[in-house]
C-alpha positions as CSV (number, residue, x, y, z in Angstrom):
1,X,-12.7,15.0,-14.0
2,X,-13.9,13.0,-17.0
3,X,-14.7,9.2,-16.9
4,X,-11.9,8.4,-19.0
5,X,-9.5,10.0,-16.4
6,X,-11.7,8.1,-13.3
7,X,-10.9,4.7,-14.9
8,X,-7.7,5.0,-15.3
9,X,-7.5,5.8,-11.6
10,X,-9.2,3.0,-10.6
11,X,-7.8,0.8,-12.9
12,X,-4.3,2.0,-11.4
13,X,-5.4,1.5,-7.8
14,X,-6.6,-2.1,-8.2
15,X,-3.4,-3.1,-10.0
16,X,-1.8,-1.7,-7.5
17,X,-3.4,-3.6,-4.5
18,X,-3.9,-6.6,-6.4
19,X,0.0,-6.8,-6.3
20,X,0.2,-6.1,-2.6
21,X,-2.2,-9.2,-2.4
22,X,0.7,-11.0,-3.3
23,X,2.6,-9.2,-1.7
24,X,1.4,-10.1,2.0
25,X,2.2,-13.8,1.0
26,X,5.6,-13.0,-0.5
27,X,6.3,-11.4,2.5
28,X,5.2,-13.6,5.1
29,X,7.5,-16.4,3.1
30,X,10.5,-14.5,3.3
31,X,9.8,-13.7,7.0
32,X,9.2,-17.4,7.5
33,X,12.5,-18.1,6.3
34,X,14.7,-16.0,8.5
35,X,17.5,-14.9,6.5
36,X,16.3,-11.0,6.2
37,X,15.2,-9.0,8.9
38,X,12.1,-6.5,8.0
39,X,14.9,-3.4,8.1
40,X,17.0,-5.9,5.6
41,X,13.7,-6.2,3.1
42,X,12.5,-2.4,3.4
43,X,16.3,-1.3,2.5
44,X,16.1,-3.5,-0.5
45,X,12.4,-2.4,-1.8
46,X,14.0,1.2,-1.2
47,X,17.4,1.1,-3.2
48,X,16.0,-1.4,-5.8
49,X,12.8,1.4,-6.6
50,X,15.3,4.0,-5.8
51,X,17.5,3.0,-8.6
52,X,14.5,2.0,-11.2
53,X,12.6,5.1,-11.1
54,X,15.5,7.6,-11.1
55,X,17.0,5.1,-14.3
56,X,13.6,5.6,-15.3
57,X,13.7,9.9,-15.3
58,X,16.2,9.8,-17.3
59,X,14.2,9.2,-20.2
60,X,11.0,11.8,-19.1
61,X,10.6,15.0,-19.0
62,X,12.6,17.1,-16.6
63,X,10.7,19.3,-13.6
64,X,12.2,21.0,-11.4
65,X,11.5,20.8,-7.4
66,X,11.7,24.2,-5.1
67,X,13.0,23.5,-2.0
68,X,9.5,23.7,-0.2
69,X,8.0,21.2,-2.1
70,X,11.4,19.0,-1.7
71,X,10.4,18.9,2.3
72,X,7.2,18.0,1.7
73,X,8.0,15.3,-0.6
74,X,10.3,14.8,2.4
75,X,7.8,14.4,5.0
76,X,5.3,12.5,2.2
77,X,8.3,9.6,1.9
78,X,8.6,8.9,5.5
79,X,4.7,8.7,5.7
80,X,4.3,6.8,2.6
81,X,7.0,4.7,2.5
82,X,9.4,4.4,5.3
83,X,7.0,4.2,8.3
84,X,4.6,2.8,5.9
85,X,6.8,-0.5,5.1
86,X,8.7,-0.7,7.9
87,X,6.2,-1.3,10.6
88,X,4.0,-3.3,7.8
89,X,7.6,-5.5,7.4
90,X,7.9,-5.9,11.2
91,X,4.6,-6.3,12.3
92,X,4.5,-9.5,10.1
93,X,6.5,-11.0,12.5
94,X,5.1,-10.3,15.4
95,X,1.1,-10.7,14.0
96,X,-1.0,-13.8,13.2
97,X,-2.7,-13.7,9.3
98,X,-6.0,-13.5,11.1
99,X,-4.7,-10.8,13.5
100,X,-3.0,-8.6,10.7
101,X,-5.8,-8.8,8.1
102,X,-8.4,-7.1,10.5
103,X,-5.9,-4.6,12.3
104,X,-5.9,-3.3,8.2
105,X,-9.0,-3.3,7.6
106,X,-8.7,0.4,9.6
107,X,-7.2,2.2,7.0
108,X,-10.1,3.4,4.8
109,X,-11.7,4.6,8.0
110,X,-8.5,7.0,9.1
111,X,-7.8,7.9,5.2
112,X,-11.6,9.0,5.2
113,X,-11.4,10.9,8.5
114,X,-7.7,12.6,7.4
115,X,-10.0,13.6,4.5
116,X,-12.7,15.4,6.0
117,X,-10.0,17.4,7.8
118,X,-7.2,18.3,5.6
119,X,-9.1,18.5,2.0
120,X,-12.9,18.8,3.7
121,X,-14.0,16.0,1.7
122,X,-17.8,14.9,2.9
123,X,-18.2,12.0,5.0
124,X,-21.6,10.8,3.9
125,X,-23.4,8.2,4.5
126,X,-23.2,6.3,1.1
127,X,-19.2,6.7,2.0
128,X,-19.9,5.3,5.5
129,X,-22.5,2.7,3.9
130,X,-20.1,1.3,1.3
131,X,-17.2,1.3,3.5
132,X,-18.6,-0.8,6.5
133,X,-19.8,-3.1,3.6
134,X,-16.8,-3.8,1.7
135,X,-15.3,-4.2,5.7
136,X,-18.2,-6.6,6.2
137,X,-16.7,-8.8,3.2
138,X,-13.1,-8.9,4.1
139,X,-14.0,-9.6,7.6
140,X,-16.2,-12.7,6.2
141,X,-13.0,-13.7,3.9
142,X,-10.7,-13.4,7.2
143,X,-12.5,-15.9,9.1
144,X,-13.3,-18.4,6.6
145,X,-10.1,-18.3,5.0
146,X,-7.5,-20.9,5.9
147,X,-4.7,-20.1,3.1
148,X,-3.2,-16.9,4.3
149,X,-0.5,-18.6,5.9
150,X,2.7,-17.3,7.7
151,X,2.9,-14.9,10.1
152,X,3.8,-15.6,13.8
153,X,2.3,-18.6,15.2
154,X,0.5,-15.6,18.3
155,X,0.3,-12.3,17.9
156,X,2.3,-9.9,20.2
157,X,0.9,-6.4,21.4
158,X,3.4,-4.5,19.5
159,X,2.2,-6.4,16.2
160,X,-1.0,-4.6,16.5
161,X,0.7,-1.5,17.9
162,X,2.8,-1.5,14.5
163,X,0.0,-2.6,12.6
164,X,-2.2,0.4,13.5
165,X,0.8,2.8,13.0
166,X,1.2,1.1,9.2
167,X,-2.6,2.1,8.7
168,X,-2.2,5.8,10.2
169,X,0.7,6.6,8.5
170,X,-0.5,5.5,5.1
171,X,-3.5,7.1,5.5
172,X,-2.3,10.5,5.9
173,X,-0.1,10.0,3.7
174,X,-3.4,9.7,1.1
175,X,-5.1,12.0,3.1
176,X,-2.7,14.8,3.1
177,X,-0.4,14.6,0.2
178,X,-2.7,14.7,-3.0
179,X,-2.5,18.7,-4.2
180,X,1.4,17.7,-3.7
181,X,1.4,15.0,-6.2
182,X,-1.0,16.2,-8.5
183,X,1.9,19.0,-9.3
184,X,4.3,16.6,-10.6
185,X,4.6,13.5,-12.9
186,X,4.9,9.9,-10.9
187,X,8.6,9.1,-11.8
188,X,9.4,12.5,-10.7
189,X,7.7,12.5,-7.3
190,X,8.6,8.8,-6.8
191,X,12.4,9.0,-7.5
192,X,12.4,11.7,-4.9
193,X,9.9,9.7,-2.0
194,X,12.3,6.5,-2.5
195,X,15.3,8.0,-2.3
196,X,14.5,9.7,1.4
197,X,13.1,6.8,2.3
198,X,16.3,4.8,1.1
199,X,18.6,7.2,3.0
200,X,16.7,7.2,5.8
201,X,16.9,3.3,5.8
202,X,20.3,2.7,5.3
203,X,20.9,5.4,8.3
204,X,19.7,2.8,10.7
205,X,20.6,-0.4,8.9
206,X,23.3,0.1,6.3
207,X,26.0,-1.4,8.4
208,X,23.7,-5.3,8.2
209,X,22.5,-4.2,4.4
210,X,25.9,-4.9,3.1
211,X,26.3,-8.2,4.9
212,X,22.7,-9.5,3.7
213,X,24.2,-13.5,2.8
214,X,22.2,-13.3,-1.2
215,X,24.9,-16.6,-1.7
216,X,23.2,-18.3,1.3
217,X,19.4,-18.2,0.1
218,X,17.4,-20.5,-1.6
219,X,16.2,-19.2,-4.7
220,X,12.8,-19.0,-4.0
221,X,13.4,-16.9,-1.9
222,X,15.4,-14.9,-3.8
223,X,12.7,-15.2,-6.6
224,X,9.8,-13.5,-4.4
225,X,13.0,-10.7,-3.1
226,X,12.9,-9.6,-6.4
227,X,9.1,-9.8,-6.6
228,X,8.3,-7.9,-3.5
229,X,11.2,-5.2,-5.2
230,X,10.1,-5.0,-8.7
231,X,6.0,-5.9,-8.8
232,X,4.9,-5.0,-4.9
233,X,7.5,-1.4,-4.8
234,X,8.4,0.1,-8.0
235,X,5.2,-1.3,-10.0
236,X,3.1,-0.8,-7.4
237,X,4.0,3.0,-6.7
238,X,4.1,3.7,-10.0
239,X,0.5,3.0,-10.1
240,X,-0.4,4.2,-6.8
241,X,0.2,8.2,-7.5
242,X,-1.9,7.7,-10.8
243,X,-5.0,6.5,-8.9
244,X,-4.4,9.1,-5.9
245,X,-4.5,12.0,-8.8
246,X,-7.7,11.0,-10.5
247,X,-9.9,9.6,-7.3
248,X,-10.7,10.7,-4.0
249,X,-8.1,9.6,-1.1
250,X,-11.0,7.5,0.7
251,X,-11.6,5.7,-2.4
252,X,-7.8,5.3,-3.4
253,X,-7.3,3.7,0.2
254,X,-10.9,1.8,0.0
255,X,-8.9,-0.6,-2.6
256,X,-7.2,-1.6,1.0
257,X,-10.0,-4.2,0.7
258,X,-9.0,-6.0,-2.4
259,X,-5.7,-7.6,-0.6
260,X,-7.2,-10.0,1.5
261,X,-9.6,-11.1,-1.3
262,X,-6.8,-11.4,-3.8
263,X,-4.7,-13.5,-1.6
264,X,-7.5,-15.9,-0.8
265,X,-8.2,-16.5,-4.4
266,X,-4.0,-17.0,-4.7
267,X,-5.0,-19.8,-1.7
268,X,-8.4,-21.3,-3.6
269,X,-6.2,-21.4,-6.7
270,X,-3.3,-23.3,-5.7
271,X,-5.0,-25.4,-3.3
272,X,-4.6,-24.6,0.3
273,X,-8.3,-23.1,0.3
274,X,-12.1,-23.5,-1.1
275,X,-14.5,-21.3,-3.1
276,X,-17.5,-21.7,-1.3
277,X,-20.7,-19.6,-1.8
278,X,-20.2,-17.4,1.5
279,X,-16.7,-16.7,0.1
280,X,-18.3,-15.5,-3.3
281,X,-20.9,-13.4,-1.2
282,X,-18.0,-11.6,0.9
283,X,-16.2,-10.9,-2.5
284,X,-19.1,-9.6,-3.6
285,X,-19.8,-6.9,-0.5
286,X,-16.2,-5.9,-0.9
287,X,-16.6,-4.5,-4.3
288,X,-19.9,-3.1,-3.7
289,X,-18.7,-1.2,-1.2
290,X,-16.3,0.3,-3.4
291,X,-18.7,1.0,-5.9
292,X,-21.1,2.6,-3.2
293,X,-17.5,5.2,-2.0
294,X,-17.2,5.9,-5.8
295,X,-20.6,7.2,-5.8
296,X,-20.6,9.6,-2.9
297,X,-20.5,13.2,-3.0
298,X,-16.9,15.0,-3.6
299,X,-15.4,17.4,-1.8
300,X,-15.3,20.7,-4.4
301,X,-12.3,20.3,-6.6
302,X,-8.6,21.3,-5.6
303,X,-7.3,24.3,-7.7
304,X,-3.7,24.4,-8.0
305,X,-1.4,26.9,-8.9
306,X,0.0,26.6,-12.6
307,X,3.4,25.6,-13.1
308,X,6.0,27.7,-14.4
């Protein structure tokens, strides 16, 4: 794959969890406010990206889905979405800042072991290396960090039951799923994933989705709603799918890392933190370590079948 290609993949995966920086704050405040419940928020991130990127389709290219790739796509959704968010949405609730930050810090460490087994990708020791690194930094950032903010005021078992299940599931998601989404454009693949995961929401919560009180909200909260749906769902898994088919599913999920160091610059910036030198120096391991994934040995490339 050429450099060109590569940057535009990581590009596209720092975007993406530089949003979802945001996003853990956004989140926590509407949490904190008690007027949605997590199934309430996942059911509108899923209809509001549902309806954007199928809108969207309708000015690309059509493709057409066989039936075998539609259950796979299926499957992908309820990995990479539903269980993905949901348990992500509840375990906020349930989970100090502290608490949640380092229960995430896992997922690079399942993507790259999902890896090795489904697409035989290497596990080397510069992958090892950079990832215990850039987990070095964030864990630095976690504990001298006093503006993440929100969450529950002690975290309950099955916050970090939920939060380990919101790490596994994404990371087979990346782990498993890339020869399926290299076959087809992003709107394509993501009107299908969100409209699954939509269904799939409204199964269990439609009945308390239609009575969601939008009159009774304050409109900040109502501001960051239609953040966490526009920026942090359909913007953000736009860009995701672009990164996962140009870089290797360790690196796509090493960008994990970037989160917690986005949304304690969001803290130093307005206020409720301080830069202070250590801070710099655990910024600075985090994106070494990415640096150090990018340059570890690939697995051979995936050939895939021409499409018709």
């Amino acid at each position: 794959m050429n450099k060109k290609s590569t940057l535009v993949g990581h590009l596209a995966c720092f975007g993406a969890y530089c949003i979802f920086g945001f996003n853990i704050i956004a989140c926590k405040n509407i949490s904190n406010a008690n007027v949605l419940t997590p199934m309430d928020l996942f059911c509108l991130r899923a209809t509001g990206a549902t309806a954007l990127f199928w809108l969207l389709s309708l000015f690309m290219p059509k493709e057409k889905v066989p039936l075998r790739d539609m259950a796979q796509i299926f499957v992908a959704s309820m990995l990479g979405l539903f269980l993905t968010q949901v348990s992500f949405l509840k375990a906020v609730t349930m989970t100090t800042s502290i608490d949640l930050s380092i229960a995430n810090t896992c997922t690079p460490i399942l993507t790259m072991v999902v890896a090795a087994i489904v697409l035989k990708e290497p596990i080397t020791g510069k992958k090892v290396g950079g990832i215990l690194m850039s987990l070095t930094g964030v864990l630095i950032l976690v504990f001298n960090s006093v503006g993440l903010g929100g969450g529950a005021s002690e975290t309950q078992p099955m916050g970090i039951v939920l939060t380990i299940v919101n790490a596994l599931t994404f990371a087979l998601y990346l782990g498993i799923f890339r020869p399926l989404i290299s076959k087809y454009n992003v709107v394509t693949f993501m009107k299908w994933m969100f409209l699954f995961s939509m269904l799939m929401g409204l199964l269990f919560n439609g009945r308390h989705f239609v009575r969601i009180p939008f009159a009774e909200m304050e409109s900040r909260v109502l501001w960051q709603v239609a953040f966490v749906v526009f920026f942090a769902t359909f913007v953000s898994y736009f860009l995701i799918p672009i990164g996962q088919k140009r870089i290797r599913p360790t690196l796509v999920s090493m960008y994990n890392y970037v989160q917690p160091t986005i949304a304690t610059i969001i803290s130093i910036a307005i206020g409720l933190d301080k830069m202070t030198w250590l801070k710099v120096v655990a910024m600075i391991l985090v994106f070494a370590g990415v640096w150090i994934v990018n340059q570890s040995r690939a697995a051979a490339p995936i050939l895939h079948a021409e499409k018709k």
